[in-house]
MITITI-709384 format. One line per field, with one value per residue (C-alpha): x, y, z; residue number from 1. Coordinates in steps of 0.25 Angstrom, whole numbers, plus 2048, in hexadecimal, padded with zeros to 3 digits. Layout:
N
X: [X:...]
Y: [Y:...]
Z: [Z:...]
k: [NUM:...]
***
This chain:
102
X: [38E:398:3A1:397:38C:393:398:389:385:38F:38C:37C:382:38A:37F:374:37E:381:372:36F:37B:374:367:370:378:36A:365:359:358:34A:343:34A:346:338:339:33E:335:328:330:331:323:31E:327:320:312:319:31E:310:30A:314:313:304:306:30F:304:2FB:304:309:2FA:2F8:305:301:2F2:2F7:302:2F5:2E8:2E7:2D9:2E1:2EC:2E1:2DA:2E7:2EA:2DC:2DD:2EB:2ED:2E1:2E2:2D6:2D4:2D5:2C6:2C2:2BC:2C1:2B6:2B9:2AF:2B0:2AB:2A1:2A2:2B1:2AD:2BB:2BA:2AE:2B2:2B0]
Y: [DFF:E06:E10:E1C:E17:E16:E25:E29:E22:E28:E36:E33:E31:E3D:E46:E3D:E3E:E4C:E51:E49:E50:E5F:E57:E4F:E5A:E64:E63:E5C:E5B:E59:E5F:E6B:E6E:E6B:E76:E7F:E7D:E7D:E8B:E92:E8F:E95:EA0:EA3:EA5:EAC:EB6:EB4:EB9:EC5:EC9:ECB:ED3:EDC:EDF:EE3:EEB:EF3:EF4:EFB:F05:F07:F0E:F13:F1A:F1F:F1D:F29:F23:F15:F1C:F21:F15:F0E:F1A:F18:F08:F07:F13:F16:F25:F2E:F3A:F47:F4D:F3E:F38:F2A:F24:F17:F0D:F02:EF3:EF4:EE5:EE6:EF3:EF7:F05:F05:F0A:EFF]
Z: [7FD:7F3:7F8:7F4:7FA:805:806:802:80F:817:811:814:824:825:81F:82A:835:833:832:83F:847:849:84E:857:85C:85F:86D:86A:85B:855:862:863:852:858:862:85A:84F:85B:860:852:851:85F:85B:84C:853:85D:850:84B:857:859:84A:84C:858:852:845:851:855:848:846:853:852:843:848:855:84B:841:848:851:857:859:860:86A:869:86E:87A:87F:87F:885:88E:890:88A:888:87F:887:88C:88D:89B:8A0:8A9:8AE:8B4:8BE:8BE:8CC:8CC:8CF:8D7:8D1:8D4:8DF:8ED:8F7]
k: [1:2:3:4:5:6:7:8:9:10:11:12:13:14:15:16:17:18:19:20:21:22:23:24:25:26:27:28:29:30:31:32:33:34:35:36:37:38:39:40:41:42:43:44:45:46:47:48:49:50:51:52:53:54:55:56:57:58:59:60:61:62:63:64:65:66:67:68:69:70:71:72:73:74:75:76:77:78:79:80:81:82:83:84:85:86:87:88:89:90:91:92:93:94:95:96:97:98:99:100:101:102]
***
């Protein structure tokens, strides 16, 4: 083995040498780049899931923003408003007996 060579094949172990040392120097190494990679991917349907919800959402703020009847709609559902000169009247489950007198 010439002299080049030589230097060729030391060059080829430093550049070896010097990728190996952050694997080395990391806690773990390979497994912890598999949890990461297993946790960026609970994370992006995570995203996904939140992305969605937040269309809903727009949606909803867009019509209650525009749609008078779905504004109403939405005060009747959720706090239980009623338009003025309306009667509630409420019934009870008798097999319960929820609001019998015993």
């Amino acid at each position: 083995m010439d002299t080049r060579e030589k230097i060729c094949v030391g060059v080829a172990a430093v550049i070896v040498i010097a990728g190996l040392i952050p694997l080395a120097c990391m806690e773990r190494g390979m497994l912890d780049l598999r949890a990461k990679k297993q946790e960026l991917g609970v994370l992006k349907v995570k995203n996904s899931k939140l992305f969605k919800t937040n269309k809903v959402m727009a949606r909803e703020i867009f019509l209650i923003k525009k749609d008078p009847s779905y504004l109403e709609y939405v005060a009747r559902r959720e706090l239980g408003m009623v338009a003025e000169g309306e009667v509630v009247v409420k019934f009870h489950d008798r097999e319960s007996g929820y609001g019998r007198w015993k």
